[in-house]
Structures are given as structure tokens and as C-alpha cells.
C-alpha beads as a LAMMPS data file, in Angstrom:
LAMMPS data file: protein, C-alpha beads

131 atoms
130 bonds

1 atom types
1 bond types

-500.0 500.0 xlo xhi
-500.0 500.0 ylo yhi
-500.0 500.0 zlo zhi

Masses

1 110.0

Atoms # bond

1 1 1 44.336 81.763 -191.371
2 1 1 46.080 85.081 -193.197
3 1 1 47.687 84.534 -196.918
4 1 1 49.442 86.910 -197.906
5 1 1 50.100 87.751 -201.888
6 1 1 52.235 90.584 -203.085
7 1 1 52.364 92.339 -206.699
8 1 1 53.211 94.813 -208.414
9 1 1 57.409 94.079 -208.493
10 1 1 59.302 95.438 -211.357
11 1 1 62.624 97.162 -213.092
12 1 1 62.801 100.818 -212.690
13 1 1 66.111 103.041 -213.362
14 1 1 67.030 105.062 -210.392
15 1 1 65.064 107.990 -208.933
16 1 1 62.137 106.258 -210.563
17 1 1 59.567 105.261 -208.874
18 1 1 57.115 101.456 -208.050
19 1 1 54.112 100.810 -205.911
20 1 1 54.147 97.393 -204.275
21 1 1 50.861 95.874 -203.324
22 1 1 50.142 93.061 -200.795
23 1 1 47.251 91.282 -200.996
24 1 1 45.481 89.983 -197.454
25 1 1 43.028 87.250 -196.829
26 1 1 42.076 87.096 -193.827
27 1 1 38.686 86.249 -191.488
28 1 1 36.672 89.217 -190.997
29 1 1 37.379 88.802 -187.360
30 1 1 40.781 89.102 -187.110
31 1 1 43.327 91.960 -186.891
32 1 1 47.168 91.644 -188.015
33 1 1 50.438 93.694 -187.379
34 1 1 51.814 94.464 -190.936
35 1 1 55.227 95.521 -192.581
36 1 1 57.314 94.935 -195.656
37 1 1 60.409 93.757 -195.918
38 1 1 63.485 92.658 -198.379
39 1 1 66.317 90.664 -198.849
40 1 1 68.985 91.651 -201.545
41 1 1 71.414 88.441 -202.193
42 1 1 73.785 87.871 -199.423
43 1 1 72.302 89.870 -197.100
44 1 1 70.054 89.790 -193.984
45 1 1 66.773 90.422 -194.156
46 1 1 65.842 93.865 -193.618
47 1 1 62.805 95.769 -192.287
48 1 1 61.690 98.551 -194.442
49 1 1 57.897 99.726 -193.561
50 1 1 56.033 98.567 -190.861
51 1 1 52.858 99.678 -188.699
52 1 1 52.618 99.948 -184.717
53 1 1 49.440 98.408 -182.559
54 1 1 48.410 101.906 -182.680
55 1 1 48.262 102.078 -186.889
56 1 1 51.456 104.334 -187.022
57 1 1 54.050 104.050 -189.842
58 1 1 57.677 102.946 -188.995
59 1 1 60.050 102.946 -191.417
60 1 1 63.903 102.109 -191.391
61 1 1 66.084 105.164 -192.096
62 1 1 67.114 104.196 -195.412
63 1 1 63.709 104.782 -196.646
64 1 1 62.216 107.309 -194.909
65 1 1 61.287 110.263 -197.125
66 1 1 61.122 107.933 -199.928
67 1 1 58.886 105.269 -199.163
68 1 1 55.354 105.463 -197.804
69 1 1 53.102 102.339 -196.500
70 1 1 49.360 102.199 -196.162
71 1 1 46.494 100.016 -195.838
72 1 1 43.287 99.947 -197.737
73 1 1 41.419 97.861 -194.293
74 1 1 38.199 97.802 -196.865
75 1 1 39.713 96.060 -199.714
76 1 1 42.448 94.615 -197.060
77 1 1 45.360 95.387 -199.092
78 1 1 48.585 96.519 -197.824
79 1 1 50.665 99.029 -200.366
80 1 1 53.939 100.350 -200.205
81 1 1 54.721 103.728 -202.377
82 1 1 58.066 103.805 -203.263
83 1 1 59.802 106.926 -204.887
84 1 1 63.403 108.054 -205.698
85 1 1 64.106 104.414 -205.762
86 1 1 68.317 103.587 -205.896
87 1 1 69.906 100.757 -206.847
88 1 1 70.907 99.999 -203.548
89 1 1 66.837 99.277 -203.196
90 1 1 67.198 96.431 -205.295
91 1 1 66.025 92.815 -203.453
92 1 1 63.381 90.738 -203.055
93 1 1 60.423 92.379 -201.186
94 1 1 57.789 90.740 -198.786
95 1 1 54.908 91.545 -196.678
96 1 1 54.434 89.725 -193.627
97 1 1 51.965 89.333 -190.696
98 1 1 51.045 88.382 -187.373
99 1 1 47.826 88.058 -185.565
100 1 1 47.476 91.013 -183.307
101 1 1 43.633 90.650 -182.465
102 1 1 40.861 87.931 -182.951
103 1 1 37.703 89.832 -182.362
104 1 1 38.047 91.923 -179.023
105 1 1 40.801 90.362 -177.686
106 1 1 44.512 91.740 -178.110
107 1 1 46.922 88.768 -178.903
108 1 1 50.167 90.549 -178.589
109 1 1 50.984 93.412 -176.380
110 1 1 52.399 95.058 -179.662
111 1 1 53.465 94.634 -183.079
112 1 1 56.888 93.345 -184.068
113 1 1 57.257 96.509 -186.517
114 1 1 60.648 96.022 -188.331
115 1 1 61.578 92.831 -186.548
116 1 1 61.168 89.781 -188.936
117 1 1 59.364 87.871 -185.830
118 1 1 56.019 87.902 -188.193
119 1 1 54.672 84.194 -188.653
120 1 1 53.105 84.459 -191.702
121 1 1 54.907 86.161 -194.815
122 1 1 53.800 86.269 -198.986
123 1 1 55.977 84.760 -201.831
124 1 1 57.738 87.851 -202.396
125 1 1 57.873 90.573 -205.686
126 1 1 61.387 91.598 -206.895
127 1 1 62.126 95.056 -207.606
128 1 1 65.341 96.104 -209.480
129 1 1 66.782 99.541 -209.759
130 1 1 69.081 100.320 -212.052
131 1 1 71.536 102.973 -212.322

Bonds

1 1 1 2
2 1 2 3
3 1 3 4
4 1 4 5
5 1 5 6
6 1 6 7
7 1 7 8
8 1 8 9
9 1 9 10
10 1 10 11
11 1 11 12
12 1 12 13
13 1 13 14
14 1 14 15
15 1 15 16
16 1 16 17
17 1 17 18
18 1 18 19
19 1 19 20
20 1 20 21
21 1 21 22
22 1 22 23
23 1 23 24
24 1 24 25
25 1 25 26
26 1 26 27
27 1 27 28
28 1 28 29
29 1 29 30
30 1 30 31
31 1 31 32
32 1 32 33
33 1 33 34
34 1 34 35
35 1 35 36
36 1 36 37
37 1 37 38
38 1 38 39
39 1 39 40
40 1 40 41
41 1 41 42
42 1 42 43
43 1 43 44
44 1 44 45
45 1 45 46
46 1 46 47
47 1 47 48
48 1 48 49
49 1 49 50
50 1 50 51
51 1 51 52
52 1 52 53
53 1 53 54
54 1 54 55
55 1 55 56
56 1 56 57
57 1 57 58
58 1 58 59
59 1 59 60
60 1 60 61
61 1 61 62
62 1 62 63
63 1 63 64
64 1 64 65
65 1 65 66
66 1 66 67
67 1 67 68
68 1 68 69
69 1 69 70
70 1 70 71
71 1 71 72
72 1 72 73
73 1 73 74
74 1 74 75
75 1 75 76
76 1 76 77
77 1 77 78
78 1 78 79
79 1 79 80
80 1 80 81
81 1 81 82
82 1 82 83
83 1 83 84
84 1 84 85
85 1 85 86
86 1 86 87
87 1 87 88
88 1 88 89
89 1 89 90
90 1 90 91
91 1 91 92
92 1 92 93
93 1 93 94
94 1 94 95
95 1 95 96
96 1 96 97
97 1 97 98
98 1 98 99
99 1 99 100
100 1 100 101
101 1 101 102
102 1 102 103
103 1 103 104
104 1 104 105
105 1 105 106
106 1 106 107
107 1 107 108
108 1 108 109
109 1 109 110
110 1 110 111
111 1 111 112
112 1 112 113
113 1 113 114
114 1 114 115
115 1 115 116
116 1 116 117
117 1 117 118
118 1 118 119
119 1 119 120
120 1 120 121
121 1 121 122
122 1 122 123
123 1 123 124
124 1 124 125
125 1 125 126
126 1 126 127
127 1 127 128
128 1 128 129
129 1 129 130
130 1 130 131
């Protein structure tokens, strides 16, 4: 019931700086637990930004201070700010969901934050630093 679309991907040299944007359709009804995350090649994929049941930011430490995630809940678009970007940044980024309430009623007792148990997740943007 939730797609998921991100843009906004890009080359930036380092210390630069790229907004990522994910966009969310989803019935009016519904509430989902939302985070970003990438995958650089050969690597796991890795949690970056991420929000709690209660609407808090989490981030993974190799971000925090640089990145910043929010939610437009009118326009339903998920963003993620990222500044004093380093190569090491460079992969393929995704937002993903999961249902966390249909109309009153809690689905999951909380959000899986930076754990990649989401069940939906968007195409993907690529974002390149280079030094």
C-alpha cells in the first residue's frame, strides 16, 4: 500500500553538500516507521537516518553532525540533509518503510530504526563524493 520514490542523488566533491528526497504514497490512514539507508559496492547495507515510534531522529555515528532527516507529513515526503559529505559517503541510498499504524491501531510495538527489517523500500538515488 506505501511506494516509496527517492530523488535528488548526485556527484558532489567532498565537504560539499546534497539533499536527498523520498517521495511517499501512502493511504491517508496509515502511519509508517521511516529511515534511509545505503549500500556502497561490497558492502552490507547500512543504516544511516532513521525515526523512532515516538518521531525522534536516530542516526548511525558516522553521520551524526553531518546529516539531518525530516519529514514534511503534509506533502508526505521524507528528506535527508546531508552536509560535509566524504567520499567514504559514496553508495547507493534508499528510503524504506514499514507500517507502524492503520488508523488508531499500533501495528508494531516500535520502529525498526536502523535495522533493514523495513518491508517496503524505493529504487534507490546514488550519491558520489569525490575527493
Amino acid at each position: 500500500q506505501v511506494q516509496l520514490k527517492e530523488v535528488g542523488g548526485g556527484s558532489v566533491q567532498a565537504d560539499g553538500s546534497l539533499t536527498l528526497s523520498c517521495v511517499v504514497s501512502k493511504p491517508p490512514y496509515n502511519r509508517y516507521c521511516l529511515g534511509w539507508f545505503r549500500q556502497a559496492p561490497g558492502k552490507e547495507r547500512e543504516g544511516v537516518a532513521a525515526f523512532d515510534r515516538s518521531g525522534n531522529a536516530i542516526y548511525a555515528d558516522s553521520v551524526a553532525g553531518r546529516f539531518t532527516i525530516s519529514q514534511d507529513n503534509a506533502k508526505n515526503i521524507l528528506s535527508l540533509q546531508m552536509n560535509n559529505l566524504k567520499p567514504e559517503d559514496t553508495a547507493m541510498y534508499s528510503c524504506a518503510a514499514e507500517l507502524l499504524m492503520s488508523y488508531s491501531d499500533w501495528i508494531l510495538p516500535h520502529c525498526p530504526a536502523l535495522t533493514p527489517k523495513y518491508n517496503t523500500w524505493g529504487q534507490g538515488t546514488q550519491v558520489t563524493v569525490s575527493s
